[in-house]
C-alpha positions as CSV (number, residue, x, y, z in Angstrom):
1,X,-2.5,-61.5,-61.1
2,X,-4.7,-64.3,-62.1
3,X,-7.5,-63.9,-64.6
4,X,-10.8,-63.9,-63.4
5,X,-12.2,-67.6,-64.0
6,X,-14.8,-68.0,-66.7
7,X,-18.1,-69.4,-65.0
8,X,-20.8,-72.0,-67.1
9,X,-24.3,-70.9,-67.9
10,X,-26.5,-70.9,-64.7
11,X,-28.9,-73.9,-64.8
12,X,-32.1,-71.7,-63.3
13,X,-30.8,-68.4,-65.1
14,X,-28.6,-66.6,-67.3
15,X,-28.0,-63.0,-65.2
16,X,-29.8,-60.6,-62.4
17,X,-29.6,-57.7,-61.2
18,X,-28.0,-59.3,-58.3
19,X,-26.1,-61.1,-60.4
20,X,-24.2,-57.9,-61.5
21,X,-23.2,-56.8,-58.0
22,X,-22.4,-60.1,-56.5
23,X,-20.3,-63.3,-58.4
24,X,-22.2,-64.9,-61.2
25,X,-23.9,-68.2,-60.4
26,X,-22.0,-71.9,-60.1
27,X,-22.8,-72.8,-64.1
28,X,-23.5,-76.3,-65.8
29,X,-20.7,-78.2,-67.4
30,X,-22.8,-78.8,-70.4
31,X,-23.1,-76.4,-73.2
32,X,-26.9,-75.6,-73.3
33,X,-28.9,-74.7,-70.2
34,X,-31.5,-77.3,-69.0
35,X,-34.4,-74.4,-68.6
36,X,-35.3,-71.7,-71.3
37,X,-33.5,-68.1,-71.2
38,X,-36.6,-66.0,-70.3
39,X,-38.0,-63.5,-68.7
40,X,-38.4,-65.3,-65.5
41,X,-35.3,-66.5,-65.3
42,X,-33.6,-64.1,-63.3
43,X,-36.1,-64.3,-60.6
44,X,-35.4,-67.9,-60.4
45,X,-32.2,-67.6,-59.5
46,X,-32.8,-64.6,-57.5
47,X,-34.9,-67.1,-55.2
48,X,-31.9,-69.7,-55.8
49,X,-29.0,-68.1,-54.9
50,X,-30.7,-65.8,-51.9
51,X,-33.0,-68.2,-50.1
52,X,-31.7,-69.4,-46.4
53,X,-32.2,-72.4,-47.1
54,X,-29.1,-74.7,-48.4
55,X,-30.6,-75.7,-52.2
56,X,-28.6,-77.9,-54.8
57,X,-29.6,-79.7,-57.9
58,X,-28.2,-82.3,-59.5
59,X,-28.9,-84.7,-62.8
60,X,-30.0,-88.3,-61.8
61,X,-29.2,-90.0,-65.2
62,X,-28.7,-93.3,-64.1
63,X,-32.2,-94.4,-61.7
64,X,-30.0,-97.6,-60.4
65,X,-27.7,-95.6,-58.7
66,X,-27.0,-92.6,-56.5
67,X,-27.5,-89.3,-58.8
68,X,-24.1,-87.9,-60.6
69,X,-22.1,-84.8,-59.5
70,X,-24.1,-81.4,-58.6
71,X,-25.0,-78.9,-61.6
72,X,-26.1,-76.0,-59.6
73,X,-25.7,-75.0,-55.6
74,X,-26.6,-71.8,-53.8
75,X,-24.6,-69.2,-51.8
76,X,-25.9,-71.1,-48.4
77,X,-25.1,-74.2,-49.5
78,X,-21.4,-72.6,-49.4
79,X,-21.7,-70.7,-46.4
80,X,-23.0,-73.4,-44.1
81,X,-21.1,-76.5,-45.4
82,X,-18.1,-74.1,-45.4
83,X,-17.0,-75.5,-48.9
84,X,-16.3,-73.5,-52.0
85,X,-18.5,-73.3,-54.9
86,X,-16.0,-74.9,-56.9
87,X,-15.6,-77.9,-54.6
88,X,-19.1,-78.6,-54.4
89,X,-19.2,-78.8,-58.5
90,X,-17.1,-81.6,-58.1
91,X,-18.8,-83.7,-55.5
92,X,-21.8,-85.9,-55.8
93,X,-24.7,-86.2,-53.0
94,X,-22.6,-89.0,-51.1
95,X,-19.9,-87.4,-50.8
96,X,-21.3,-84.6,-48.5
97,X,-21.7,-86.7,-45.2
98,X,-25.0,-87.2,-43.5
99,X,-26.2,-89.4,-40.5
100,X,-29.8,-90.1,-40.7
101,X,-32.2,-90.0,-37.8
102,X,-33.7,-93.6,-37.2
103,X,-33.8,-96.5,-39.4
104,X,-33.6,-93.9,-42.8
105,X,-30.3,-94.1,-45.1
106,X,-28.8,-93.0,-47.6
107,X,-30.4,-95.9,-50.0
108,X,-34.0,-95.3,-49.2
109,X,-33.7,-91.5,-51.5
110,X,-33.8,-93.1,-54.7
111,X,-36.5,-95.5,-53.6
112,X,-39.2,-92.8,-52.4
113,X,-38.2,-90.4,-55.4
114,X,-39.1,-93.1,-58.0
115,X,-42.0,-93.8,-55.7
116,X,-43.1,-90.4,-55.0
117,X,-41.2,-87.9,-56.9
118,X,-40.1,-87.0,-53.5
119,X,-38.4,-87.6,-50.3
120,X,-37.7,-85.9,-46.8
121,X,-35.9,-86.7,-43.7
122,X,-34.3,-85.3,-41.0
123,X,-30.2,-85.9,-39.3
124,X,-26.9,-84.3,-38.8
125,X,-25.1,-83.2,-42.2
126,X,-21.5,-82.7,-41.3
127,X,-19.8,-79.5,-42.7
128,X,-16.0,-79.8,-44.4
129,X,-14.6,-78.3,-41.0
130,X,-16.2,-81.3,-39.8
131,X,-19.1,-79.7,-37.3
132,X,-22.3,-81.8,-37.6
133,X,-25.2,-79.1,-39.0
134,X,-28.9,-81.0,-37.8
135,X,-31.5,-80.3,-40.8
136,X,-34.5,-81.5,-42.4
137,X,-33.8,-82.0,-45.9
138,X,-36.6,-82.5,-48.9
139,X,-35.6,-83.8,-52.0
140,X,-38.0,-83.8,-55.0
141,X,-37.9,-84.9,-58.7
142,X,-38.2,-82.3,-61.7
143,X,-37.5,-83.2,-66.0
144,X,-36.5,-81.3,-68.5
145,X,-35.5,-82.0,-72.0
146,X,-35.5,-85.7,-71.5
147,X,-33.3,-85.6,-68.7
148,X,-34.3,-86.2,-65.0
149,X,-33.2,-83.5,-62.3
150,X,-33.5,-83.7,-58.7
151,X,-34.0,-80.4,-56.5
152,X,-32.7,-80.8,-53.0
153,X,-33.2,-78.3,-49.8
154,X,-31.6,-78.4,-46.7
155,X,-32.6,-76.4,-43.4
156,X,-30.4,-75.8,-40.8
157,X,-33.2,-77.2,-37.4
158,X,-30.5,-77.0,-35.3
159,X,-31.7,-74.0,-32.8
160,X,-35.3,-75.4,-32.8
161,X,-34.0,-78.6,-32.0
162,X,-32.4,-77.2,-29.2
163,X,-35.3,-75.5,-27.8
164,X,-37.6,-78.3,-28.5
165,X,-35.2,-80.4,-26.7
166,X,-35.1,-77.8,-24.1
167,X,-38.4,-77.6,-23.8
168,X,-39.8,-81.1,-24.5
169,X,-37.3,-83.8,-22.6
170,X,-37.6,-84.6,-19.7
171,X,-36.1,-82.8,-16.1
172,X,-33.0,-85.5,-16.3
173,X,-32.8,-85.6,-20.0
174,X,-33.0,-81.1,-20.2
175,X,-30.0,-81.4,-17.4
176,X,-28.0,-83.9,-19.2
177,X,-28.0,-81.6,-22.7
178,X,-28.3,-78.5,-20.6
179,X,-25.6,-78.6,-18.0
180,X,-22.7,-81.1,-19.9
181,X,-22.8,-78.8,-23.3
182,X,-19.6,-77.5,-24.3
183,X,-20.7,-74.2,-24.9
184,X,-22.7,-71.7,-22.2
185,X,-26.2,-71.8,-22.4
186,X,-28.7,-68.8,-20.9
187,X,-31.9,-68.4,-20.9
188,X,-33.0,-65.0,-20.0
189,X,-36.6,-63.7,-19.8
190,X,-38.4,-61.1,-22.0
191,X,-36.1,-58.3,-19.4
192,X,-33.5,-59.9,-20.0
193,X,-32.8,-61.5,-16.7
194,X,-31.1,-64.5,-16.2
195,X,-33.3,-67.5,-15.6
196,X,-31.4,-70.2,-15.8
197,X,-27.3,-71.1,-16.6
198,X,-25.3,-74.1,-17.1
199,X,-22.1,-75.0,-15.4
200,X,-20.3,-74.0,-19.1
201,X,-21.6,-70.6,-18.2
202,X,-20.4,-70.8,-14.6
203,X,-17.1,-72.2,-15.6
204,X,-16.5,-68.9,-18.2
205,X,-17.5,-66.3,-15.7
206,X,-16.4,-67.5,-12.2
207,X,-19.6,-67.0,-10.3
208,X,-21.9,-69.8,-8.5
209,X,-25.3,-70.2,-9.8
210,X,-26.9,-68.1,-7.5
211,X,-24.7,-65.5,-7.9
212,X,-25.5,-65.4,-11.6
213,X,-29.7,-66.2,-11.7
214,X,-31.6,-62.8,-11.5
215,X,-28.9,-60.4,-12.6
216,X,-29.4,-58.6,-15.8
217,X,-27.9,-60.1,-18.8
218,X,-26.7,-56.0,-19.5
219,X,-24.9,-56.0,-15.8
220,X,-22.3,-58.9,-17.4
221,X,-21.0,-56.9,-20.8
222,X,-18.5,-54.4,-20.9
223,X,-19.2,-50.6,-20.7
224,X,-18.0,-49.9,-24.1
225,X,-19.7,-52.9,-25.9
226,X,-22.8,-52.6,-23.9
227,X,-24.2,-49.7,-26.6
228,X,-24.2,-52.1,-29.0
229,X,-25.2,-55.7,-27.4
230,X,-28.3,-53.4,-26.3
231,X,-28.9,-52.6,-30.3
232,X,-28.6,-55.5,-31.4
233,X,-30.6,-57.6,-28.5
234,X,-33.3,-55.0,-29.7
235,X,-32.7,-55.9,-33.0
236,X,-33.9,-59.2,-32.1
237,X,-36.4,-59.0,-30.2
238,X,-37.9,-57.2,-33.0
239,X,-37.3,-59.5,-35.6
240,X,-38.0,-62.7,-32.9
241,X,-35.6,-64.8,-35.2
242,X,-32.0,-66.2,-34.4
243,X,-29.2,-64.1,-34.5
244,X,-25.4,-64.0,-33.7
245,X,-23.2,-61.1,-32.8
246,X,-20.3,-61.2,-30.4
247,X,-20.0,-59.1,-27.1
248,X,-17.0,-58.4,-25.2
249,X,-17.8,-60.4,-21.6
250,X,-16.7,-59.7,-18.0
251,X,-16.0,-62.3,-15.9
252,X,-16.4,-62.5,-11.8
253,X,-12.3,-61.9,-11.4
254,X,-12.3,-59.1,-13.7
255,X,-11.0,-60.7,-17.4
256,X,-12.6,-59.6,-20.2
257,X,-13.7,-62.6,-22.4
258,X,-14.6,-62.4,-26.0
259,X,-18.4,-64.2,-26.8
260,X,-19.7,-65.3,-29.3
261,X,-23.5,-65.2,-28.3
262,X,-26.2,-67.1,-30.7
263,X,-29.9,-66.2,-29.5
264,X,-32.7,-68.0,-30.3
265,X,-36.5,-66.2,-29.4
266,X,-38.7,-67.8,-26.7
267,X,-42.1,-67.4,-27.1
268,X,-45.9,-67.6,-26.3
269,X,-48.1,-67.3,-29.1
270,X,-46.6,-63.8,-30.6
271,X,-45.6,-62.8,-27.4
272,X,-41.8,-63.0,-26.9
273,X,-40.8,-64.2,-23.3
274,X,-37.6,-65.0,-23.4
275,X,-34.8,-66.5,-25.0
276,X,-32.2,-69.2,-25.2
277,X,-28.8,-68.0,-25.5
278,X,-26.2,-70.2,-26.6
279,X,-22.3,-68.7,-25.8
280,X,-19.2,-69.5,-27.2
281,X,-15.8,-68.1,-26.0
282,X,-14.1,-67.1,-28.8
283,X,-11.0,-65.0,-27.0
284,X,-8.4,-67.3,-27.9
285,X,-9.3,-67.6,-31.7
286,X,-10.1,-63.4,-31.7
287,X,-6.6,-63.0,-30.3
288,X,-5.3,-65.4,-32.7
289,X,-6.0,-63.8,-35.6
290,X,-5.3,-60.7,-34.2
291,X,-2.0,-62.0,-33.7
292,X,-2.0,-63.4,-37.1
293,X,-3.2,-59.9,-38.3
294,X,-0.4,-58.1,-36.8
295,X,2.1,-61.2,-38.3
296,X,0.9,-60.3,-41.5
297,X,1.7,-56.4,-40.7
298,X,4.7,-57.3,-40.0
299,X,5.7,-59.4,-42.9
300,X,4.3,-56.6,-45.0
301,X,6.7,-54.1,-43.4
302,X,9.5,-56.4,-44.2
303,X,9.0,-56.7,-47.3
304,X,8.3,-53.5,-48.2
305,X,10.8,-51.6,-46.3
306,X,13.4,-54.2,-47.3
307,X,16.4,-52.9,-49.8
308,X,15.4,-55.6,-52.0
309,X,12.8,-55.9,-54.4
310,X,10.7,-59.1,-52.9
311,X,8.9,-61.0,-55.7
312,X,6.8,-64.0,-57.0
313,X,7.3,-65.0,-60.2
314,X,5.1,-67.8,-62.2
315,X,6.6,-69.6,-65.4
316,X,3.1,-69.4,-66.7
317,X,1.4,-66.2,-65.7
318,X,4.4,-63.7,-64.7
319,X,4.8,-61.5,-62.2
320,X,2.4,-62.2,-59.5
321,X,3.7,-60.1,-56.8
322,X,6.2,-57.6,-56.4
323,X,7.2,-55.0,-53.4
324,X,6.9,-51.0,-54.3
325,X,10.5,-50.9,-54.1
326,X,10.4,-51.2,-57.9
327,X,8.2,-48.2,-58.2
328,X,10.7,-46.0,-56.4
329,X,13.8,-47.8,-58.9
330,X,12.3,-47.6,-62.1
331,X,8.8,-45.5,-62.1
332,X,6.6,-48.2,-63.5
333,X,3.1,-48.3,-61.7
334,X,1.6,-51.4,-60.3
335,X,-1.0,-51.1,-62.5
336,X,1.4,-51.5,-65.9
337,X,2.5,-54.4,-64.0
338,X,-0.8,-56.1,-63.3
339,X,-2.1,-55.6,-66.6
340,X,0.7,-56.9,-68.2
341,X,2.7,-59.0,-65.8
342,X,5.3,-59.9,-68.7
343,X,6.0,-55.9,-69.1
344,X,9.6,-56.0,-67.2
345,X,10.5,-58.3,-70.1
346,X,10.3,-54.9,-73.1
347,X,13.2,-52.7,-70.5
348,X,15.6,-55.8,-70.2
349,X,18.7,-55.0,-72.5
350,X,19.3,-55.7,-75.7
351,X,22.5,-57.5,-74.6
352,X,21.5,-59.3,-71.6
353,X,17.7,-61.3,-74.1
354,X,19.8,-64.0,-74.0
355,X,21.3,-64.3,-70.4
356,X,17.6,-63.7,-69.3
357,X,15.9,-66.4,-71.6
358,X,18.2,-69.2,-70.2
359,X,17.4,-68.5,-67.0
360,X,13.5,-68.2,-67.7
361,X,14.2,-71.4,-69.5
362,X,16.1,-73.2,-66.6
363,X,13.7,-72.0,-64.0
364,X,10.6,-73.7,-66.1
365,X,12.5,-76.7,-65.3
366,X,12.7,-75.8,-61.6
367,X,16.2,-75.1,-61.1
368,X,17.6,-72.2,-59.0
369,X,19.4,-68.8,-60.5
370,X,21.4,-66.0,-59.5
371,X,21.6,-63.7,-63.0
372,X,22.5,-59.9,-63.5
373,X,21.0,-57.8,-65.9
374,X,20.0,-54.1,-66.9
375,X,16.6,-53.0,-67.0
376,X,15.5,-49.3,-68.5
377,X,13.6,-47.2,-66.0
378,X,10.8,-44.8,-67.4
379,X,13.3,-42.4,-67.9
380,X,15.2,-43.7,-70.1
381,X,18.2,-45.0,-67.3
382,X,19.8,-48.3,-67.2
383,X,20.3,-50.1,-63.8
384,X,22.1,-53.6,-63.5
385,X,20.1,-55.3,-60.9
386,X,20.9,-59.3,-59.5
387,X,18.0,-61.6,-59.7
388,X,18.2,-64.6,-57.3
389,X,15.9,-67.0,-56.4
390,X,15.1,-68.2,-52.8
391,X,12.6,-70.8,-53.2
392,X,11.2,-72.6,-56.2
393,X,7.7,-75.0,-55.9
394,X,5.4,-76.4,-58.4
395,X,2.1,-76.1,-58.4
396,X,-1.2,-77.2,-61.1
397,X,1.5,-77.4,-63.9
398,X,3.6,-74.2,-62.6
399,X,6.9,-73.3,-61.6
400,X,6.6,-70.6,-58.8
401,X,9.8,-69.0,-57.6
402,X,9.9,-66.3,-54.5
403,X,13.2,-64.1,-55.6
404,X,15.4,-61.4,-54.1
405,X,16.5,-58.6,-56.8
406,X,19.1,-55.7,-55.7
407,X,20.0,-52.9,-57.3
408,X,23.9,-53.4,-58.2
409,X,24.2,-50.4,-60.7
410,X,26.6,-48.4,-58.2
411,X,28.5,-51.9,-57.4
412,X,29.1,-52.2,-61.2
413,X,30.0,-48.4,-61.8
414,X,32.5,-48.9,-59.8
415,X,33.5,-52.3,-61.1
416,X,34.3,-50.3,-64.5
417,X,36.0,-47.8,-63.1
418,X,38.4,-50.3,-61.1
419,X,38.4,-52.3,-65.1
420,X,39.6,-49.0,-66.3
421,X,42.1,-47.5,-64.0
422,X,44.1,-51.1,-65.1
423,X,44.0,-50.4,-68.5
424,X,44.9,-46.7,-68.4
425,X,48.3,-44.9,-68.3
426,X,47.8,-42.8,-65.3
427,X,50.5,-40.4,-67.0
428,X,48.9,-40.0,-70.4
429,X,45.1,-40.8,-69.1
430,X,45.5,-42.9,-72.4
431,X,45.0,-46.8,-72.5
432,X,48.5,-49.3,-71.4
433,X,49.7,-52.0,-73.0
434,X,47.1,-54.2,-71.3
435,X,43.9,-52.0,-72.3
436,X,45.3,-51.7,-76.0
437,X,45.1,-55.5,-76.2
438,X,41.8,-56.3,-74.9
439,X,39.9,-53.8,-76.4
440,X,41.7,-54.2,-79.9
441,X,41.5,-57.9,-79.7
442,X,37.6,-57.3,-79.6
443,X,37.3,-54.6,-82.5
444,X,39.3,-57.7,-84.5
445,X,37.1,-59.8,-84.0
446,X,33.8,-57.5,-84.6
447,X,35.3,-56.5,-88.1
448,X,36.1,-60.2,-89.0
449,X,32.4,-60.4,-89.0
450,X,31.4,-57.1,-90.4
451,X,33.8,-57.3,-93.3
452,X,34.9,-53.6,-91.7
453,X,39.0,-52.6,-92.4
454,X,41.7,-51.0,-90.0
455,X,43.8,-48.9,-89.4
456,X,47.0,-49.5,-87.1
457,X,49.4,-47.0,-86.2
458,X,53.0,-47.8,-83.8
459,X,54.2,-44.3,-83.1
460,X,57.0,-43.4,-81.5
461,X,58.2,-39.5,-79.9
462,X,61.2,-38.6,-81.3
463,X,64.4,-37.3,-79.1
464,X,62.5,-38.2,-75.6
465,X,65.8,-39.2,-74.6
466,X,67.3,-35.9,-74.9
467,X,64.2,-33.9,-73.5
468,X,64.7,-36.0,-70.1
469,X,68.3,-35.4,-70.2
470,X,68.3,-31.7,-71.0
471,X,65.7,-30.4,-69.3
472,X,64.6,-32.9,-66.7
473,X,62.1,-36.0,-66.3
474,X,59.2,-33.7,-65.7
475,X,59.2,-31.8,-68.6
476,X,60.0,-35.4,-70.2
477,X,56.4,-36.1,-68.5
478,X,54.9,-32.9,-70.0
479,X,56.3,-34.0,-73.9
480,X,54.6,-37.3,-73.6
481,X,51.2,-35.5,-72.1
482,X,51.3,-33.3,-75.0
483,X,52.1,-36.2,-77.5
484,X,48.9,-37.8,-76.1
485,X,47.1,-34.4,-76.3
486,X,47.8,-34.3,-79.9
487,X,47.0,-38.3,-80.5
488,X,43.3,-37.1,-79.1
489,X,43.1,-34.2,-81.1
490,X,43.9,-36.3,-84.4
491,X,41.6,-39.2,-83.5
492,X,38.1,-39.8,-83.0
493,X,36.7,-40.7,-79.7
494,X,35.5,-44.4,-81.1
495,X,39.2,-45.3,-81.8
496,X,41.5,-47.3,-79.4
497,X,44.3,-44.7,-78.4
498,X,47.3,-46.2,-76.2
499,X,50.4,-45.5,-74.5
500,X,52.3,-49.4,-75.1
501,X,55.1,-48.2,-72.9
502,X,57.9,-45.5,-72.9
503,X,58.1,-42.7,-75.7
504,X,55.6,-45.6,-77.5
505,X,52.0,-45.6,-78.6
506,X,49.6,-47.3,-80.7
507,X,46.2,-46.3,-82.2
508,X,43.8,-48.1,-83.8
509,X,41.3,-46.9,-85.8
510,X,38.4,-48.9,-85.9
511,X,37.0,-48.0,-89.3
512,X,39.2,-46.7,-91.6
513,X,36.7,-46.4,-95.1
514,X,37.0,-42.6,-94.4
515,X,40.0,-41.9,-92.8
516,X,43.0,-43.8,-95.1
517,X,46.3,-43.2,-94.5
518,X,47.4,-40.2,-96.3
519,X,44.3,-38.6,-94.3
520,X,45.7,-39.3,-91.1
521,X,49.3,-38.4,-92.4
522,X,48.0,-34.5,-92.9
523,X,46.2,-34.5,-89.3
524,X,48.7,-35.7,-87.7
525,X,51.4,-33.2,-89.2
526,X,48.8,-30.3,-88.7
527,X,48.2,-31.3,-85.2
528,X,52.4,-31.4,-84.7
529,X,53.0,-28.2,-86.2
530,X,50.0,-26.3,-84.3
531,X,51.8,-27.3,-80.8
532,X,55.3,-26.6,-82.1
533,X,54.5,-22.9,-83.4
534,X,50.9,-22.2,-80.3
535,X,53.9,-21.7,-77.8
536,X,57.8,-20.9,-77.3
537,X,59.2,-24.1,-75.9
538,X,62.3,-25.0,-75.5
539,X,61.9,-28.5,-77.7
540,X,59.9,-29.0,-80.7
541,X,57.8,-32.7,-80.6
542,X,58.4,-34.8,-83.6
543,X,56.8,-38.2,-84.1
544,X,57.8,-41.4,-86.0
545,X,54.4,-43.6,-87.3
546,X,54.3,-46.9,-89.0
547,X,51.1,-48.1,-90.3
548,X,49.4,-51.5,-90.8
549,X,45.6,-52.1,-93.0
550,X,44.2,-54.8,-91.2
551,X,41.8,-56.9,-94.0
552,X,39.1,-58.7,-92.7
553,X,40.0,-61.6,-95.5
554,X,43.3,-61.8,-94.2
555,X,44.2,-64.1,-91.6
556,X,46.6,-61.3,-89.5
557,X,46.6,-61.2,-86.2
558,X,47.0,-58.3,-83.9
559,X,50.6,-59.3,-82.8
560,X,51.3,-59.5,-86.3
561,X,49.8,-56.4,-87.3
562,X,51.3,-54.5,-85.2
563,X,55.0,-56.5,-86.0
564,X,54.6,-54.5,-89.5
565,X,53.9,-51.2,-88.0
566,X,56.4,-51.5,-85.7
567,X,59.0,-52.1,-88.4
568,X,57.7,-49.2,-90.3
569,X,57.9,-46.8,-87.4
570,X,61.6,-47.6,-86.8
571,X,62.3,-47.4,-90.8
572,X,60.7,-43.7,-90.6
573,X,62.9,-43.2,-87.3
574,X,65.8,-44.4,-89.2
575,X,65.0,-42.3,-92.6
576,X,64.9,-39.3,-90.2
577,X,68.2,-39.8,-88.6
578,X,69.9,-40.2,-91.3
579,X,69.2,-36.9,-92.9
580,X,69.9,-35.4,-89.3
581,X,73.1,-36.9,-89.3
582,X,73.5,-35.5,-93.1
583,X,72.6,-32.0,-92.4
């Protein structure tokens, strides 16, 4: 998820070809290149960056002391010394440790490259893993506009040290390198055959010296690697330089050791006679990583076989990682995500900005969370998810947290149906008492803001009494179904319909600009009179309605308003009595 970072102009060229298929070049921290853009340029730093050789370069702008930080260094430089490029942009020639052969240090550099324009010697340079690297290093002066460069080499000597030691020292002094190093050591004729072993080599296999000098080098690698330790032993020989490959290695017992084998050709004029074979058993760190390879496995079949989404989130640069679980959720590909890691932001909803900022907010300041939200899928499909972090570390300026989100879209479905089922009348499927309440309590305050009027309406079924006592609670049951029926047919869907209890109910309608009262009045008898004459019932359904204008302005409550329509209702109810009991 990070960018890829920008590089500085190349001191000894701007591009290659090589350049275009590899990583660009370490680049200057000044603005203008020290040589020329020209045509030669890009074999320059073809030479540079490909040579063996570890090569850096660095400005010397102050001649009474040690020259300032490095400006360019080659791809060996980083491969042998085992630091980054990056790192080595940093450092200055100190800081790279050395031990010098003889009476020669550090001090004496400056000295022979004002004297000379150059200097050479010879010691150990130790790597960052701290493994000593013997080499000859020349140093040598070069200028360009008005500034004073210095252009150093350094060659690994180690192998020919070895074999000039070998081959040089004395009988005690060749046994006392030879037979205490902490790696094997063979040296093998131009066959092949074992001349010579040390007790490393004895200790690895198991066998006694005799048992080991004269046998073929071949007779000691397994039968399924031996195809390609012969390859690359030819390899070798053909080239007559050092190499390193590994070979799978059977010891005297029967074990099969893992070697890492690093030859070095013997020879006679052009002739090659031999060579010195220095071994390494690498079976513990091989395993290791193959352990560590099959950890990894593991923790990537975890994650992505887990229920939860597993992520890493940055305050700075997004989403940085994110399991495929999301994919199967809500159809984004990885590659939306990776070029835009701020994407999941656009699907959050509308409601839930605000929820999600604080927390984005409070996690910048390293705190924890546990939010729910809903994101839209590609579809078009809301799911409620809950975000939770697990860890939380800062790092170069930035928060990091390492989260858990699950899917909780069914868990909240069902939250709303158990919110519903306790504010509905389970007789009338209409909203209680309770439901009323809330939900008209909320379109109160909403029309406060908007400036919006209401409608409230107490109704009340007429004669209930006598239908229960005439013809039974069940067709009582049926009357107040039907009432409700009607209610429905005579309201919209966006208004608050409720049975408040008994033969009682109450509607709401939340915006009453087109529906007034006389409007409702007309429905409501139309509805009535369709039911009454659809069917031959025994009873005819009547209803008594109050009605209450709720004013934004005003300062009514919702107990208040429906007070008034409540004292309406039972006026009506009283009206119709009375000419009952008249008639």
């Amino acid at each position: 998820m990070k960018g890829k970072k920008q590089t500085k102009p190349g001191l000894l060229s701007e591009h290659s070809d090589l350049d275009q298929k590899n990583s660009a070049p370490a680049k200057l921290k000044q603005k203008t290149p020290v040589f020329p853009s020209n045509e030669k340029q890009e074999w320059y730093h073809l030479l540079f960056n490909n040579i063996s050789d570890i090569a850096f370069v660095n400005e010397w702008p102050d001649k009474t002391d040690f020259p300032g930080t490095f400006v360019e260094v080659n791809d060996a430089a980083c491969e042998q010394l085992g630091y980054t490029k990056d790192e080595l942009l940093l450092m200055t020639p100190p800081d790279i440790d050395k031990i010098f052969e003889g009476a020669f240090n550090e001090s004496d550099i400056p000295k022979l490259l004002l004297k000379n324009k150059r200097a050479m010697w010879e010691g150990l340079v130790i790597n960052k893993d701290g493994r000593q690297m013997p080499v000859e290093m020349h140093n040598r002066l070069f200028y360009k506009d008005n500034k004073t460069f210095i252009l150093s080499t350094i060659r690994d000597v180690g192998d020919r040290k070895q074999a000039e030691e070998a081959l040089k020292k004395s009988e005690e002094k060749y046994h006392e390198l030879f037979e205490k190093a902490n790696d094997a050591i063979y040296l093998t004729d131009a066959d092949g055959n074992i001349t010579a072993v040390n007790n490393k080599a004895l200790e690895l296999q198991g066998y006694s010296r005799y048992e080991l000098i004269g046998t073929s080098l071949y007779n000691h690698i397994s039968e399924n690697n031996l195809p390609y330790v012969k390859k690359m032993i030819i390899k070798f020989k053909k080239n007559g330089t050092h190499d390193s490959f590994l070979a799978n290695t059977l010891t005297k017992d029967g074990r099969t050791l893992i070697f890492e084998l690093s030859a070095s050709a013997i020879k006679d004029g052009d002739n090659y006679v031999g060579a010195l074979t220095i071994v390494r058993d690498i079976t513990d760190r091989i395993m290791a990583e193959k352990a560590l390879r099959e950890s990894e496995q593991r923790y990537r079949d975890l994650v992505e076989k887990s229920p939860n989404i597993i992520y890493s989130y940055s305050d700075k640069r997004g989403i940085i990682f994110c399991s495929s679980l999301y994919q199967d959720i809500l159809g984004y590909s990885l590659e939306q995500f990776t070029e835009n890691p701020f994407i999941w932001r656009t699907y959050i909803h509308p409601e839930d900005h605000y929820i999600t900022s604080q927390v984005i907010k409070s996690f910048s300041e390293g705190k924890h969370f546990n939010v729910e939200y809903r994101i839209k899928d590609q579809q078009g499909k809301w799911h409620w998810f809950e975000d939770k972090s697990i860890s939380i570390r800062k790092e170069n300026n930035e928060f990091i947290a390492n989260g858990l989100i699950t899917e909780i879209t069914e868990r909240k479905m069902m939250e709303q149906e158990i919110r519903e089922l306790s504010m509905r009348d389970q007789l009338t499927e209409l909203y209680n008492r309770r439901g009323f309440i809330t939900l008209a309590e909320q379109q109160l305050k909403s029309a406060k803001r908007t400036k919006r009027q209401m409608t409230l309406l107490f109704l009340d079924a007429d004669d209930l009494k006598t239908i229960n006592d005439t013809l039974g609670h069940e067709e009582g049951d049926k009357a107040l179904y039907n009432t409700a029926d009607i209610l429905r047919q005579t309201f919209r869907e966006s208004d608050i319909i409720a049975r408040i209890g008994g033969d009682e109910f109450a509607v709401l309608v939340v915006d009453s600009t087109d529906m007034n009262s006389k409007i409702i009045t007309q429905r409501l008898l139309q509805n009535i009179n369709i039911f009454n004459t659809s069917k031959v019932r025994k009873y005819k359904l009547s209803l008594s309605w109050g009605t209450a204008i709720y004013d934004p302005d005003s300062t009514l409550t919702l107990d208040k308003l429906m007070s008034i329509a409540d004292g309406l209702m039972y006026t009506q109810k009283r009206s119709k009595k009375n000419i009952k009991d008249n008639y």
